[in-house]
C-alpha positions as a printed NumPy array, in Angstrom:
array([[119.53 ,  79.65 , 102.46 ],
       [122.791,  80.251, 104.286],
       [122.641,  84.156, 103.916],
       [118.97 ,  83.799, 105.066],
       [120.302,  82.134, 108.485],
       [123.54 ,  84.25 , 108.726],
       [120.841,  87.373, 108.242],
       [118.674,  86.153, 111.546],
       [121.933,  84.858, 113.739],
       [123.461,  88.812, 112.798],
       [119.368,  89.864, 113.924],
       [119.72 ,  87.914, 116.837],
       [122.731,  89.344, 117.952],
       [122.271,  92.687, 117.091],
       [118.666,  92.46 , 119.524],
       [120.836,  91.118, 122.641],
       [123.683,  93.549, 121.844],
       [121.175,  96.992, 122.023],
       [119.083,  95.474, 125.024],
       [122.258,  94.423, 126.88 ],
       [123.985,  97.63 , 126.31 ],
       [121.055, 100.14 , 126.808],
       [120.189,  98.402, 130.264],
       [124.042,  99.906, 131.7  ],
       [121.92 , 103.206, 131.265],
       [119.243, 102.417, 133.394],
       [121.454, 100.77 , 135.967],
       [122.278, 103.444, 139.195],
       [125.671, 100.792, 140.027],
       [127.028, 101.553, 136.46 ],
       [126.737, 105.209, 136.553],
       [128.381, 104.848, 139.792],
       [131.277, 102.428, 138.944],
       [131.989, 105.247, 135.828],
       [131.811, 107.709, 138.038],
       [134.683, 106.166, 140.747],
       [136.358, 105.435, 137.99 ],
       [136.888, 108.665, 136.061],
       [137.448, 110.362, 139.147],
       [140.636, 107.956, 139.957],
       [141.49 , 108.035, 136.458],
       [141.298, 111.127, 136.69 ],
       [143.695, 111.711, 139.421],
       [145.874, 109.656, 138.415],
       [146.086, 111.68 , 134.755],
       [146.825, 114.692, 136.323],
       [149.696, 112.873, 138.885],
       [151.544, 111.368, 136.145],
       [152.066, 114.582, 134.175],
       [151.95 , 117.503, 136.401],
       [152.614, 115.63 , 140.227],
       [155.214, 116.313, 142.118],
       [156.704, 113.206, 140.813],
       [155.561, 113.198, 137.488],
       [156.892, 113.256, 134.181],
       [157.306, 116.52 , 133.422],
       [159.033, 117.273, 136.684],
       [161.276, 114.459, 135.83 ],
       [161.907, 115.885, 132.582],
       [162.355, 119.266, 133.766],
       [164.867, 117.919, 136.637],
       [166.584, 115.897, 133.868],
       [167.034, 118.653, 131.133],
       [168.545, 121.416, 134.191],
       [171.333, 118.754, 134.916],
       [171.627, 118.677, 131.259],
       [170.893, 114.66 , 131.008],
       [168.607, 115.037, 128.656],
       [170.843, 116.521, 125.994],
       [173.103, 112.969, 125.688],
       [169.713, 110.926, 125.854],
       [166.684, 112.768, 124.898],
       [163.82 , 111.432, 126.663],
       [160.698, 110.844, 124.524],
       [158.015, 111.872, 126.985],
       [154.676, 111.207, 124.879],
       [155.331, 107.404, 124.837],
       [156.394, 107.623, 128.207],
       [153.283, 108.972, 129.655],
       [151.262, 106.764, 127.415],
       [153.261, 103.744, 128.397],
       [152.716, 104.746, 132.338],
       [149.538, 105.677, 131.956],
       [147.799, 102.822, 130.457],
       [149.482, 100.1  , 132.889],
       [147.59 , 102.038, 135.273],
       [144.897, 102.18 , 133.292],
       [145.218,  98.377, 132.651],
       [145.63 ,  97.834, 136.479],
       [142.575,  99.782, 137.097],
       [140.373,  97.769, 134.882],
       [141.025,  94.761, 136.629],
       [138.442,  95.88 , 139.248],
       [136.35 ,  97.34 , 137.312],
       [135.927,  94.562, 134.63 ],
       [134.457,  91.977, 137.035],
       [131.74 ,  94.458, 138.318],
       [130.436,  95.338, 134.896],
       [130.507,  91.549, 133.784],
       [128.938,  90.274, 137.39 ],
       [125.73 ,  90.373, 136.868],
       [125.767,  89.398, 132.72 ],
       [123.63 ,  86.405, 133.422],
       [122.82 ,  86.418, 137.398],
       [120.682,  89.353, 136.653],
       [118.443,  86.971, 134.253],
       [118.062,  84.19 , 136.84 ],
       [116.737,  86.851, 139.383],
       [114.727,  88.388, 136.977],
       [113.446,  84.274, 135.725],
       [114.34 ,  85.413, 132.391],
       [117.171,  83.101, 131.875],
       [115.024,  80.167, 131.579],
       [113.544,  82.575, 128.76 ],
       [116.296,  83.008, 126.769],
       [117.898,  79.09 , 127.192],
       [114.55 ,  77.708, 126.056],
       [114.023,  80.579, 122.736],
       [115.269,  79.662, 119.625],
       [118.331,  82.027, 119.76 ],
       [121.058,  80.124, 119.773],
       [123.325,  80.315, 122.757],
       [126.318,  81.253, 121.13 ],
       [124.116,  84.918, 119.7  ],
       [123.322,  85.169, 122.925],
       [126.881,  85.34 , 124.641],
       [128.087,  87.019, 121.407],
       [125.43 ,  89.979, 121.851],
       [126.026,  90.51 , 125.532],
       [129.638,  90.848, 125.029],
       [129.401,  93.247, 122.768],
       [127.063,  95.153, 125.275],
       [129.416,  95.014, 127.794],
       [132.53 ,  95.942, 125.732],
       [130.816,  98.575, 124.242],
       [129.361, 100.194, 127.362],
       [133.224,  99.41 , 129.147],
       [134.654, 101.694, 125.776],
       [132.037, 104.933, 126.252],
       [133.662, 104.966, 130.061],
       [137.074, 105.01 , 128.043],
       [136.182, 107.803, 125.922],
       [136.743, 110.673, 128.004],
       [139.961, 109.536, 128.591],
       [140.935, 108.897, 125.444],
       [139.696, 112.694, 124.465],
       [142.064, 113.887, 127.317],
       [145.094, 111.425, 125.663],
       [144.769, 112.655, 122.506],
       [144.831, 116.463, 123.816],
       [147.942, 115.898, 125.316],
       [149.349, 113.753, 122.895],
       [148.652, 116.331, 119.919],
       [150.763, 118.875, 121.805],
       [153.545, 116.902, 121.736],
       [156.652, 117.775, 119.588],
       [157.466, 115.23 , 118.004],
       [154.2  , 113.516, 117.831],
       [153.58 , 110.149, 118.455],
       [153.54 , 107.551, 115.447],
       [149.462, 106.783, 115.202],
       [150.384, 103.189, 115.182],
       [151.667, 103.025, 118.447],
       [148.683, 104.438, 119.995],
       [146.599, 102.392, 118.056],
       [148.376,  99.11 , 118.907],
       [148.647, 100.035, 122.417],
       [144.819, 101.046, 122.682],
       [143.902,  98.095, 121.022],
       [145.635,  95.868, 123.656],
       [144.019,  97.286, 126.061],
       [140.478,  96.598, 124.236],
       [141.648,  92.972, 123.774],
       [142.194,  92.907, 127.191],
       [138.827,  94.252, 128.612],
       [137.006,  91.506, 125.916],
       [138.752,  88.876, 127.309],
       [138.124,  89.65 , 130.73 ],
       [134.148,  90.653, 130.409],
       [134.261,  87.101, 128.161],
       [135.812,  84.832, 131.08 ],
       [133.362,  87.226, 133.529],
       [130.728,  86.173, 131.034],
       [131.061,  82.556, 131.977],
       [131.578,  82.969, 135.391],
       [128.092,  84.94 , 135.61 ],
       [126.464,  82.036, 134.441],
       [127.276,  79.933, 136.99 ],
       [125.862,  81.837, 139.779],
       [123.006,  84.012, 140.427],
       [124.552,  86.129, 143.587],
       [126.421,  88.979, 141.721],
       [128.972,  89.497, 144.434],
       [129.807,  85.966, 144.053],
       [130.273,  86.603, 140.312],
       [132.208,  89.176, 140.464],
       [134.674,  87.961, 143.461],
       [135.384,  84.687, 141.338],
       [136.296,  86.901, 138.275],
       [138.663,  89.055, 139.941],
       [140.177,  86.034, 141.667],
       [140.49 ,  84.457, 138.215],
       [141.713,  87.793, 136.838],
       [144.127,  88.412, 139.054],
       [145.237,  84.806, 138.947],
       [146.146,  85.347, 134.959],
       [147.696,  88.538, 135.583],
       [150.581,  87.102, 138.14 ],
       [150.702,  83.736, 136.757],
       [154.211,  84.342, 134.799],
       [155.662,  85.266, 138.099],
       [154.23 ,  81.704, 139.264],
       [156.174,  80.607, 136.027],
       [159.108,  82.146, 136.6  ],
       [159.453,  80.677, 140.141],
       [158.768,  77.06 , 138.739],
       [160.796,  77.503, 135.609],
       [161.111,  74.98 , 132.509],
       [158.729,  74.339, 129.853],
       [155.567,  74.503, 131.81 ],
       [157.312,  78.374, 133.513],
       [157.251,  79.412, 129.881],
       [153.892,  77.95 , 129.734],
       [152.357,  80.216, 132.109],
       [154.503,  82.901, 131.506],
       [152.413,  83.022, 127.909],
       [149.046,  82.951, 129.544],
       [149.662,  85.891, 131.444],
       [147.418,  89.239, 130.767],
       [150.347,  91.529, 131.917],
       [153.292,  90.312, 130.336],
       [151.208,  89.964, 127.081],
       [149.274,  93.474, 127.661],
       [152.55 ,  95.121, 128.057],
       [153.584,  94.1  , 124.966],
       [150.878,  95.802, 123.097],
       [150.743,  98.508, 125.211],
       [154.664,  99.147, 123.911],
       [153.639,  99.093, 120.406],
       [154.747,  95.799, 119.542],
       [151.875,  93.652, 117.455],
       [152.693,  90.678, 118.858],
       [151.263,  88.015, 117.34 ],
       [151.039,  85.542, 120.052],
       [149.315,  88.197, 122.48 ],
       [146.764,  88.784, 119.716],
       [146.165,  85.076, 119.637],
       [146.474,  84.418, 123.579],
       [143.524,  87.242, 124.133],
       [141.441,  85.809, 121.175],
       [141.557,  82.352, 123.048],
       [140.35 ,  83.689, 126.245],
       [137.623,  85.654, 124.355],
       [136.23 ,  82.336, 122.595],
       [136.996,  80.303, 125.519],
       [134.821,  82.564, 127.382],
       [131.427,  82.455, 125.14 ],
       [131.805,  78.964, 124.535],
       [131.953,  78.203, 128.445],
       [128.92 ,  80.665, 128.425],
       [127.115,  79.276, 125.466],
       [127.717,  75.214, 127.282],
       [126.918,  76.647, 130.32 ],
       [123.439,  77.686, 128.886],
       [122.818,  75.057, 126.819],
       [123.228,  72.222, 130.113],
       [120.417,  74.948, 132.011],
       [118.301,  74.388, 128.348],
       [118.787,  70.872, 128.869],
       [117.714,  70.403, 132.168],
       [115.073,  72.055, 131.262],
       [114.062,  69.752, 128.506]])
């Protein structure tokens, strides 16, 4: 009996999940948003290695005054470490326009009254179209992470897997918890500009928010400073599994389909 409704939940999911993620493919604004963004990611690829500023200028600079033979410089994690803050940064614009119209494309379309009165549960639904989203957000990260791992298998010596690993990963946790707290905010509203203005606002209040701790200070400074995305994304994005980042973007990711799956469930009841 319990297999038998874990079986259509996993169904359920996996329906919302291919419909939600093949619709990015029919959608001109997505192919456009990928294509702004790989050409800035782009750019900015290219500037952090070979610019006139960049890394291996600095190197090069470095290693003629001989600096680099007291403390040798280890460039791969250095250009990974640069590059996905950027990267990071980036995806705090991005994020909100991909999650935007989640659920305010269902209430112009009047299939959101659809889906809160089927018998999916809310909770597959939110579930499903996450996983759409994140999935669709992670073939836009591919090409970059082909280019990464060209440049990082040239390097001598090569990077330790786990630290690219860890450090991708964070930045995966990150874009889940954003899309999740987008999610909810989508919901609410069925203007997508709206949507998507609220979740960078929201966004970007999360990312500062341990500066706002460090001006008040105290227990509730630390407080904030452990809700932040940066100061916990940084973390991962050095390597370090921290534990308390893994749980801090976990919360935001649950916080953000159960907001989604009440949110629903008061439309289902007022429909009742």
């Amino acid at each position: 009996m319990i297999e038998s409704i874990v079986l259509v939940i996993l169904n359920n999911i996996l329906a919302i999940y291919r419909r939600e993620f093949q619709s990015y493919f029919t959608s001109p604004l997505a192919y456009g948003i990928a294509g702004v963004f790989w050409l800035l990611m782009g750019y900015f690829f290219i500037a952090i290695l070979l610019g006139p500023q960049g890394l291996i200028q600095q190197v090069g600079n470095l290693d003629q005054m001989g600096a680099t033979q007291d403390s040798p410089i280890d460039l791969p994690y250095q250009f990974l470490q640069t590059f996905l803050q950027i990267l990071g940064s980036m995806s705090l614009f991005i994020l909100p326009m991909l999650s935007m119209g989640l659920y305010t494309e269902e209430r112009k379309r009047g299939t959101l009254e659809l889906l809160a009165t089927s018998p999916i549960t809310n909770w597959a639904v939110a579930v499903g179209k996450l996983l759409g989203v994140l999935t669709f957000f992670l073939t836009m990260m591919m090409p970059l992470f082909v280019l990464e791992g060209l440049v990082l298998n040239v390097a001598q010596p090569p990077m330790s897997p786990a630290i690219f690993l860890v450090a991708h990963g964070g930045l995966i946790l990150l874009a889940a918890g954003v899309l999740s707290l987008g999610m909810f905010i989508s919901s609410l509203t069925d203007s997508t500009i709206l949507a998507a203005i609220l979740t960078f606002t929201l966004v970007l209040f999360l990312w500062v928010i341990d500066l706002i701790g460090t001006s008040i200070g105290g227990q509730i400074g630390e407080v904030f400073g452990h809700l932040s995305l940066i100061s916990n994304y940084s973390k991962l994005v050095q390597g370090t599994l921290d534990t308390s980042s893994l749980v801090l973007f976990a919360s935001y990711i649950i916080l953000g389909v159960f907001l989604t799956a009440q949110s629903i469930d008061a439309l289902r009841f007022q429909r009742s």
